[in-house]
C-alpha positions as CSV (number, residue, x, y, z in Angstrom):
1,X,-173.6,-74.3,77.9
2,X,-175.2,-77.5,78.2
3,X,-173.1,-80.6,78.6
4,X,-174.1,-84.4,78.2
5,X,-173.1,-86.8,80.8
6,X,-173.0,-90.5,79.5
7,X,-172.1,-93.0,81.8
8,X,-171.8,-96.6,80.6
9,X,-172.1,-99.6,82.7
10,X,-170.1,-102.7,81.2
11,X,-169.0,-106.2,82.4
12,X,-166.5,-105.7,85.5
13,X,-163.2,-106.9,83.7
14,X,-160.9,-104.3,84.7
15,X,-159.6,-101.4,82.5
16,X,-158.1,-104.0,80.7
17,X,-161.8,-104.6,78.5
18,X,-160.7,-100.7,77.5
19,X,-157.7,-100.4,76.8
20,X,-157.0,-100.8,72.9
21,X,-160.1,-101.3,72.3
22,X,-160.3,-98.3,71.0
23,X,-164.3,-98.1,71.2
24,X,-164.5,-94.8,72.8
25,X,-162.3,-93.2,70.2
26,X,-164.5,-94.4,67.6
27,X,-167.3,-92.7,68.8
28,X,-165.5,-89.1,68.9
29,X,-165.5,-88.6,65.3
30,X,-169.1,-89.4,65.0
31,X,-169.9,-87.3,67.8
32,X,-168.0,-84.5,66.8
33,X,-169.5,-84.6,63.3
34,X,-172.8,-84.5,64.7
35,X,-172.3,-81.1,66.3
36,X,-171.0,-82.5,69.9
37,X,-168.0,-81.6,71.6
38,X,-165.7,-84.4,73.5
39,X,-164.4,-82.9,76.7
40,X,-163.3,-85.8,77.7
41,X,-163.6,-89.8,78.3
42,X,-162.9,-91.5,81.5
43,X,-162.5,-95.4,81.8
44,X,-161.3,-97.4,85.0
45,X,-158.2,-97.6,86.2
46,X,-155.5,-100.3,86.7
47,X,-155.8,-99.5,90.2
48,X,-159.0,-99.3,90.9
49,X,-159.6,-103.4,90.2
50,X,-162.0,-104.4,88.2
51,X,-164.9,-102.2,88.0
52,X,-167.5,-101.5,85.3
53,X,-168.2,-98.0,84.8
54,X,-167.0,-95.5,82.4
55,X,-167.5,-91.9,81.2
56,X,-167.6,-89.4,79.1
57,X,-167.9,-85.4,79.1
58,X,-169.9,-83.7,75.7
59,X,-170.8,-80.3,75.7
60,X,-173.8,-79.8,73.4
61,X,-174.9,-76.4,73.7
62,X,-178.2,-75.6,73.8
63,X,-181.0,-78.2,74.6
64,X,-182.0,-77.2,70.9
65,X,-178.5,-77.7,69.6
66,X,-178.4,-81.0,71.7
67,X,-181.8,-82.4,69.7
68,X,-180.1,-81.7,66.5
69,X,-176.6,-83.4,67.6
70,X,-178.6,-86.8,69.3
71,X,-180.4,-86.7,65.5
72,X,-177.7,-86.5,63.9
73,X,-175.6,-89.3,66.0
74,X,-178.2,-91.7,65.8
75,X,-178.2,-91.9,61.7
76,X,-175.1,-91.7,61.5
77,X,-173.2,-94.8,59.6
78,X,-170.0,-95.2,62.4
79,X,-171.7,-94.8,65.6
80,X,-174.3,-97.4,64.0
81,X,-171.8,-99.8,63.5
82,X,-170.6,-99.3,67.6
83,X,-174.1,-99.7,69.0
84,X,-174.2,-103.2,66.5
85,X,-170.7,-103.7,67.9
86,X,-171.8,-103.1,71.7
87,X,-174.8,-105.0,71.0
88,X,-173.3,-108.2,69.9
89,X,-170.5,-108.4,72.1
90,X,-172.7,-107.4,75.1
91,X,-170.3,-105.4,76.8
92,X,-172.7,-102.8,77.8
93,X,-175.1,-103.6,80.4
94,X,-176.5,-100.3,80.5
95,X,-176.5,-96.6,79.7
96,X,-177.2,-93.3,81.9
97,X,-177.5,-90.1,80.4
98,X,-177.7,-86.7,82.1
99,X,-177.8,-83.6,80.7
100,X,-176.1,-80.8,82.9
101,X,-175.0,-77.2,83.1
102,X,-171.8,-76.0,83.6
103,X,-172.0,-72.9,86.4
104,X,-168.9,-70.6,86.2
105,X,-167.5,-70.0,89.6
106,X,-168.4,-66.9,91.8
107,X,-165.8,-64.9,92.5
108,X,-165.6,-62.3,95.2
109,X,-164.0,-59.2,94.5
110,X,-163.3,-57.5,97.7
């Protein structure tokens, strides 16, 4: 199982630029139509000040599989309209992707 790592660098406002925003729940639909699985979206904390980064956990399956969902993604019509969105309002000053693999632990049976 392959899993995509996106992390998103935005202007350091404080969760507060997140919060109701709802701009990471209107990518899971689009990314979930496109074959992707949301495991999970992480964006800062009250606590933590203000700070910039957020991030989100997609399990794609196979590198193959992960081709097909990117495709997919990038014509479709709603995550169009949140790059234009992002774009505009120039809330995103960059974007790292990493693709990883998730290891099972190894457990010893003694």
């Amino acid at each position: 199982m392959l899993t995509k790592v996106p992390q998103r660098i935005g202007k350091p406002s404080g969760s507060v630029a997140y919060e109701g925003t709802g701009a990471a729940e209107a990518e899971f639909a689009p990314i979930i139509e496109s074959g992707g699985k949301v495991v999970g979206y992480y964006a800062p904390a009250d606590f933590a000040g203000k700070t910039s980064e957020a991030f989100a956990v997609i399990d794609v399956g196979t590198m193959a599989e992960y081709q097909v969902c990117r495709a997919m993604l990038a014509a479709h019509p709603k995550h169009k309209e949140s790059v234009a969105l992002i774009e505009k309002q120039r809330t995103s000053l960059s974007i790292y992707r990493a693709i990883v693999q998730r290891l099972e632990p190894v457990r010893n049976h003694e």
